[in-house]
C-alpha positions in Angstrom: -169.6 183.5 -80.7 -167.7 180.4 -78.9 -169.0 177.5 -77.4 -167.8 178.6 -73.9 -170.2 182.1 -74.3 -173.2 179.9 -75.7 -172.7 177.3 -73.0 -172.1 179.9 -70.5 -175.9 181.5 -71.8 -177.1 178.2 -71.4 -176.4 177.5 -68.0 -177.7 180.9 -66.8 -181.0 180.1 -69.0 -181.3 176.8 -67.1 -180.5 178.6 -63.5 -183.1 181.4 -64.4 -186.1 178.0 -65.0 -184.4 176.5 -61.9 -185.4 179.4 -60.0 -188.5 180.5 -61.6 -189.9 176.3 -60.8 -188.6 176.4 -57.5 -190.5 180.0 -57.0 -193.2 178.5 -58.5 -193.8 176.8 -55.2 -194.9 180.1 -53.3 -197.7 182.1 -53.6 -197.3 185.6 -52.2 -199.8 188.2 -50.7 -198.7 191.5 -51.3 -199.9 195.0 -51.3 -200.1 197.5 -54.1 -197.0 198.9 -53.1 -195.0 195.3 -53.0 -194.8 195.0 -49.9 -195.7 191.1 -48.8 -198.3 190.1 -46.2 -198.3 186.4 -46.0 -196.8 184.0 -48.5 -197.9 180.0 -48.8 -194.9 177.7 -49.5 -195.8 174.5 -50.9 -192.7 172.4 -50.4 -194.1 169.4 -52.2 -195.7 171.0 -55.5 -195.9 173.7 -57.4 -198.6 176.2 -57.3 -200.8 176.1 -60.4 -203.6 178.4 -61.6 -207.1 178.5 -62.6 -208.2 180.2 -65.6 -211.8 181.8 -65.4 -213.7 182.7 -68.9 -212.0 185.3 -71.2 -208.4 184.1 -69.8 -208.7 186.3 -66.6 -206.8 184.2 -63.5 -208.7 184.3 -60.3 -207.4 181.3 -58.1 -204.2 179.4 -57.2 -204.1 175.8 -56.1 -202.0 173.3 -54.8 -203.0 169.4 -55.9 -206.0 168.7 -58.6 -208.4 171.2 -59.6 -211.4 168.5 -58.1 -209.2 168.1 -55.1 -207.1 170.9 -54.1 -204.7 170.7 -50.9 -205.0 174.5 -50.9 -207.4 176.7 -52.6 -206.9 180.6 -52.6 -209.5 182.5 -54.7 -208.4 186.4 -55.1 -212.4 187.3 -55.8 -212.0 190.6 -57.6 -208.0 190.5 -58.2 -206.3 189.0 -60.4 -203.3 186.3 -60.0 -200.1 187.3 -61.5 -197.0 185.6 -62.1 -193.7 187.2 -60.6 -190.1 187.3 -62.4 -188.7 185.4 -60.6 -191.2 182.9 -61.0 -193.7 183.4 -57.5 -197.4 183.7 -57.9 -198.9 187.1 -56.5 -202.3 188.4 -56.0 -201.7 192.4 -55.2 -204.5 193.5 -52.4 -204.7 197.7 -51.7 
């Protein structure tokens, strides 16, 4: 392989993180089927989760986990984490 091919892989690597942090920032409602009901854009920061015993995520949050901005606890679903980067809890 050339340089150009590698560098070439590279940048689309760093495009494909690019997009997956700046996805990162939404969280997205969605039904079984995929089809979206409400999604929460944090423009300032990115969207982190909140692991529950035996690895199972349950809530997303925007700020500290003592002091959350935004709080969203999916109960009895699970949080999921899109390709392209978005956080999703599915409801039926």
């Amino acid at each position: 392989m050339s340089d150009d091919v590698d560098a070439d892989e590279l940048d689309e690597d760093e495009a494909e993180i690019d997009e997956q942090d700046q996805n990162a920032q939404t969280l997205s409602i969605r039904r079984a089927d995929g089809e979206e009901i409400v999604s929460i854009f944090s423009p300032n920061e990115e969207w982190s989760v909140y692991l529950q015993p035996g690895g199972g995520i349950q809530a997303a949050f925007v700020g500290s986990p003592s002091e959350p901005a935004v709080w969203v606890n999916a109960i009895d679903r699970q949080v999921e984490r899109d390709e392209d980067g978005t956080y999703v809890i599915r409801i039926n």
